[in-house]
C-alpha positions as CSV (number, residue, x, y, z in Angstrom):
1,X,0.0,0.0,0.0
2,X,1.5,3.2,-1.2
3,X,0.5,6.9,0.3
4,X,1.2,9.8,-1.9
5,X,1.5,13.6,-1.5
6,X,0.0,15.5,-4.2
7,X,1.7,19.4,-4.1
8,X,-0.3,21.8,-6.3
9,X,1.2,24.3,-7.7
10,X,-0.2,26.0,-10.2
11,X,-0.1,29.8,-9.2
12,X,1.3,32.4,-11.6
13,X,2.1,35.0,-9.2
14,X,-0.6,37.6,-10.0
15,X,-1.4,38.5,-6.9
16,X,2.8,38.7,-6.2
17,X,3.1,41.3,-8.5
18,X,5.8,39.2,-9.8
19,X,7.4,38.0,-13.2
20,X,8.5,34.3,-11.2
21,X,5.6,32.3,-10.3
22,X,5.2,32.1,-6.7
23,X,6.4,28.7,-5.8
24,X,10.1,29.9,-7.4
25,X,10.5,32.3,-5.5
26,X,12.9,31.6,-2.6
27,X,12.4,31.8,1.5
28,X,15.6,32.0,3.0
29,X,18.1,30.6,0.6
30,X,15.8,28.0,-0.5
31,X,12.9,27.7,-3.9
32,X,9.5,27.5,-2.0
33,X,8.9,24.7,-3.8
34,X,12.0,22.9,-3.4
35,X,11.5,23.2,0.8
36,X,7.8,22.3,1.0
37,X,9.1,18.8,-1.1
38,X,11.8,18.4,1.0
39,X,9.2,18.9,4.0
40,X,7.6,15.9,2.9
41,X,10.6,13.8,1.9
42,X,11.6,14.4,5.6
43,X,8.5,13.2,7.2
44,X,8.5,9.7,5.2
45,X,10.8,9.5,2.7
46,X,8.7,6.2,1.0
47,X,5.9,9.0,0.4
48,X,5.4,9.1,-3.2
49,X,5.4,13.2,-4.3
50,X,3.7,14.3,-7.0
51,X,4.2,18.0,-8.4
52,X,1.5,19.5,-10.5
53,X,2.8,22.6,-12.3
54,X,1.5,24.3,-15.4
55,X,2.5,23.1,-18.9
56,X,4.4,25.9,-19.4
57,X,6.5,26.1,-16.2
58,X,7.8,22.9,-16.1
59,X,11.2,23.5,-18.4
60,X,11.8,26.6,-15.9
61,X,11.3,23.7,-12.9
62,X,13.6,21.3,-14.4
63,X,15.7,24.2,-15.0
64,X,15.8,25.1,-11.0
65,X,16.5,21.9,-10.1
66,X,19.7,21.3,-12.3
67,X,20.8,24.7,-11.0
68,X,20.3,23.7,-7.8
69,X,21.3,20.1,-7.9
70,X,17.7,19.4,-6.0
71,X,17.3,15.6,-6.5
72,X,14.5,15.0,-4.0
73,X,12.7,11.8,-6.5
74,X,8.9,13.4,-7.5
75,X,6.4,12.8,-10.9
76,X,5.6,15.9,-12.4
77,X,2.4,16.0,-13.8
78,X,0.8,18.9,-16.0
79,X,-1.8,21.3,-14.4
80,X,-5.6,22.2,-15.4
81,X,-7.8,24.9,-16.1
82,X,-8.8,24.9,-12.1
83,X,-7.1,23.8,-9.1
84,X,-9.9,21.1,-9.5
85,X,-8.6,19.5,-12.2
86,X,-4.8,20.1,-11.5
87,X,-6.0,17.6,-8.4
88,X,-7.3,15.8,-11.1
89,X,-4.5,15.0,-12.9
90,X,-2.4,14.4,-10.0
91,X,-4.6,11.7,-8.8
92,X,-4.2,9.5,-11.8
93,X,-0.6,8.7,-10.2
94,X,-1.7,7.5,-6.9
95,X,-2.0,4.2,-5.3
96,X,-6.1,3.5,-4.9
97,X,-5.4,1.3,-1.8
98,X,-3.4,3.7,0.6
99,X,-3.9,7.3,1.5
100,X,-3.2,10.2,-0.2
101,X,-2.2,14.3,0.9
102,X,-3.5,17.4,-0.9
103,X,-0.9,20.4,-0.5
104,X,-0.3,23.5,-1.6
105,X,2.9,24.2,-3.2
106,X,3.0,27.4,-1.9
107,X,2.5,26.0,2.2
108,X,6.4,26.1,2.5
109,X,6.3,26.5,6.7
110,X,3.9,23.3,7.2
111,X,5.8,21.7,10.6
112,X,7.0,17.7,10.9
113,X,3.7,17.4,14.1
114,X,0.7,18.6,11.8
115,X,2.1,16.0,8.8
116,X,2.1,13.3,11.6
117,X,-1.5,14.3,13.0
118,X,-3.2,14.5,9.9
119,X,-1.8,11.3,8.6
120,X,-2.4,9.3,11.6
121,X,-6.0,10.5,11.9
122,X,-6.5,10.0,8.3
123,X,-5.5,6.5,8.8
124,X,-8.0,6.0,11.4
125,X,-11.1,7.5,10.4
126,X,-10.1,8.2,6.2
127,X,-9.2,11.6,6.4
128,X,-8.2,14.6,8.3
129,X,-7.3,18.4,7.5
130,X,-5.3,20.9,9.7
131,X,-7.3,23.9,11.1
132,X,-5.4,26.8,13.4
133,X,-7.9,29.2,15.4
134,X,-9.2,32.6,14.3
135,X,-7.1,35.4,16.8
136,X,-9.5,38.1,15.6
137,X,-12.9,39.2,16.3
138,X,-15.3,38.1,12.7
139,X,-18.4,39.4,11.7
140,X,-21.1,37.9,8.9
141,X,-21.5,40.7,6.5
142,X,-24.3,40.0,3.6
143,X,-27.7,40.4,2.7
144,X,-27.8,43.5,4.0
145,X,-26.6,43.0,7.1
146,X,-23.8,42.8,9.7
147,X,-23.4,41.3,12.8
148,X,-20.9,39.5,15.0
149,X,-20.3,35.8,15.0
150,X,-18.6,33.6,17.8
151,X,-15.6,33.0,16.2
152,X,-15.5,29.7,18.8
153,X,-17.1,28.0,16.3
154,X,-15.0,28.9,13.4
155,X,-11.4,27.7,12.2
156,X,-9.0,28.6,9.3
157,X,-8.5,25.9,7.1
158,X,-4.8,24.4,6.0
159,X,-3.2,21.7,4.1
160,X,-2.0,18.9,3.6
161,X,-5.5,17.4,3.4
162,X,-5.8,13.7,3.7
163,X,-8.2,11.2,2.5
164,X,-8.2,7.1,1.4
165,X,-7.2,7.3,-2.1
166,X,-10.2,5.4,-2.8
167,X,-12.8,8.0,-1.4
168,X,-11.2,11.1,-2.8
169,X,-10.7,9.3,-6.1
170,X,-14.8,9.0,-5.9
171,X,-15.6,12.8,-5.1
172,X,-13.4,13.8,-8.2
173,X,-16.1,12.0,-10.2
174,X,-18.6,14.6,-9.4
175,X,-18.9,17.1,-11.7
176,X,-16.9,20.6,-10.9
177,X,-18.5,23.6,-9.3
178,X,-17.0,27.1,-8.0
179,X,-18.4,26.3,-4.4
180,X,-15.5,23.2,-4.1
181,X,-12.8,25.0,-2.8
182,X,-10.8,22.6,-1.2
183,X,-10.5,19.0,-1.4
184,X,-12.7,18.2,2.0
185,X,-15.7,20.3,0.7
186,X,-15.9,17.7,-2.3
187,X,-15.8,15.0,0.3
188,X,-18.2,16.4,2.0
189,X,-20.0,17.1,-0.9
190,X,-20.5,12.9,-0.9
191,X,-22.0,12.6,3.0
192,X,-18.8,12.3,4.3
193,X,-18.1,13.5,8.1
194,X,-15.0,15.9,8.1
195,X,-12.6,15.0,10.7
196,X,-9.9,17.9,12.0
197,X,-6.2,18.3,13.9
198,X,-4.6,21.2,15.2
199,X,-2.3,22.6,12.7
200,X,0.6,24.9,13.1
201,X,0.2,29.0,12.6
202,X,3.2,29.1,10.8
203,X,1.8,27.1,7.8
204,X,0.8,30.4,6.0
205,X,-0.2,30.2,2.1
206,X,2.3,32.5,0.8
207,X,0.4,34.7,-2.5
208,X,1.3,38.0,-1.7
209,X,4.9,39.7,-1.2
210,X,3.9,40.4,2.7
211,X,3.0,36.6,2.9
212,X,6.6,36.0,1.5
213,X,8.3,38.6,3.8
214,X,5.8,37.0,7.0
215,X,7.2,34.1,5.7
216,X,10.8,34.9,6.0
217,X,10.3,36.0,9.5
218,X,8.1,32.7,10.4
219,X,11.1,30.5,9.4
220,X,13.0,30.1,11.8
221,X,10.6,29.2,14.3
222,X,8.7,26.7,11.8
223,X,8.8,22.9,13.5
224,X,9.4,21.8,10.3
C-alpha cells in the first residue's frame, strides 16, 4: 500500500506582482517549492510526491533543479484549467489502496507534528485536514446586514489534506463547481463527516509579497 503527497502548484504570481511564479520564488536561501518537497521527503521519505505545475512552467522547474542540484525523487504531472482539475491530474498517479495528501505548493512553513497528526487521523477515520484558530474578532456581513459571530465556532482551514485514495478518487467523479474550494468540501460534498487536527500557525499560504516577507520571519521558528 503506497501513500502519496499530491503538491499543487499551479499559481502564476498575479497577486505577487511578480514576473517568477510564486512557488520559485525563494524563503531564506531555498525555492519554496523545493523546501515544501523536502518537508515531505523528511517526514516519510517512501511517500510518493507528485508535483503539479503548469504546462508551461515545467522546463523553468527542471531548469531550478539542475541549478540547484535538487534531487528530491517526485512525478511531475501537468496542471488544469482549475485547481480542480490540476487535483485531477495528480490523482491519476496514486495508489487507490493507501492514502493520499492534498498540498499546496506554496505552504512552504507546514511543521514535521501537523504531517504526523493529519496522517495518523486519516488513517483512522479516512481523512483529516489541519485547522489553526481565528485570533481576531469576525463578523457575517451579507444580505444587507452585519453582525458579530462567535468566532469559537469557526477555524482557518490548511493543508495537507488527507483522504483514502479510494474515497477522494470517488468525489473527483462529481462534476466541478466554484463552491469546491478545497478538497474536504468535495468529500463532504459525498456525505462524508469531516474529521480535523490542530495545525501549526506558521503554515501560511504564501500569495502576496507580505506573505513571502511573514514568511521569512516565520522561518526560523517553523517545526518543520
Amino acid at each position: 500500500m503506497e501513500h502519496t503527497v499530491i503538491i499543487v502548484a499551479g499559481g502564476m504570481g498575479k497577486r505577487m506582482q511578480s514576473v517568477i511564479p510564486k512557488q520559485f520564488l525563494r524563503i531564506g536561501h531555498e525555492i519554496v517549492l523545493m523546501r515544501t518537497l523536502r518537508i515531505f521527503r523528511d517526514y516519510e521519505p517512501s511517500l510518493k510526491r507528485v508535483v503539479v505545475l503548469p504546462q508551461g512552467e515545467m522546463t523553468t522547474w527542471d531548469r531550478l533543479c539542475h541549478e540547484e542540484a535538487f534531487n528530491i525523487d517526485h512525478t511531475l504531472v501537468k496542471g488544469g484549467e482549475t485547481r480542480f482539475h490540476s487535483v485531477k491530474n495528480g490523482l491519476e498517479q496514486v495508489d487507490p489502496s493507501g492514502l493520499v495528501a492534498i498540498h499546496d505548493g506554496v505552504r512552504p512553513l507546514v511543521s514535521q507534528q501537523t504531517l504526523s497528526r493529519v496522517f495518523t487521523l486519516a488513517g483512522e477515520k479516512g481523512n483529516a485536514i489541519p485547522v489553526v484558530p481565528i485570533p481576531e474578532s469576525i463578523r457575517y456581513v451579507g444580505e444587507g446586514q452585519s453582525r458579530a459571530v462567535p468566532r469559537d465556532h469557526y477555524r482557518l482551514v490548511q493543508t495537507p489534506q488527507v483522504f483514502q485514495t479510494e474515497t477522494l478518487l470517488r468525489a473527483y467523479r462529481q462534476d466541478y463547481a466554484p463552491e469546491f474550494t478545497d478538497d474536504a468540501s468535495l468529500v463532504e460534498k459525498m456525505g462524508e463527516a469531516i474529521h480535523v487536527v490542530e495545525g501549526n500557525v506558521e503554515n501560511i499560504k504564501i500569495t502576496t509579497q507580505k506573505d513571502l516577507e511573514l514568511a521569512g520571519i516565520l522561518l526560523p521558528h517553523s517545526l518543520a
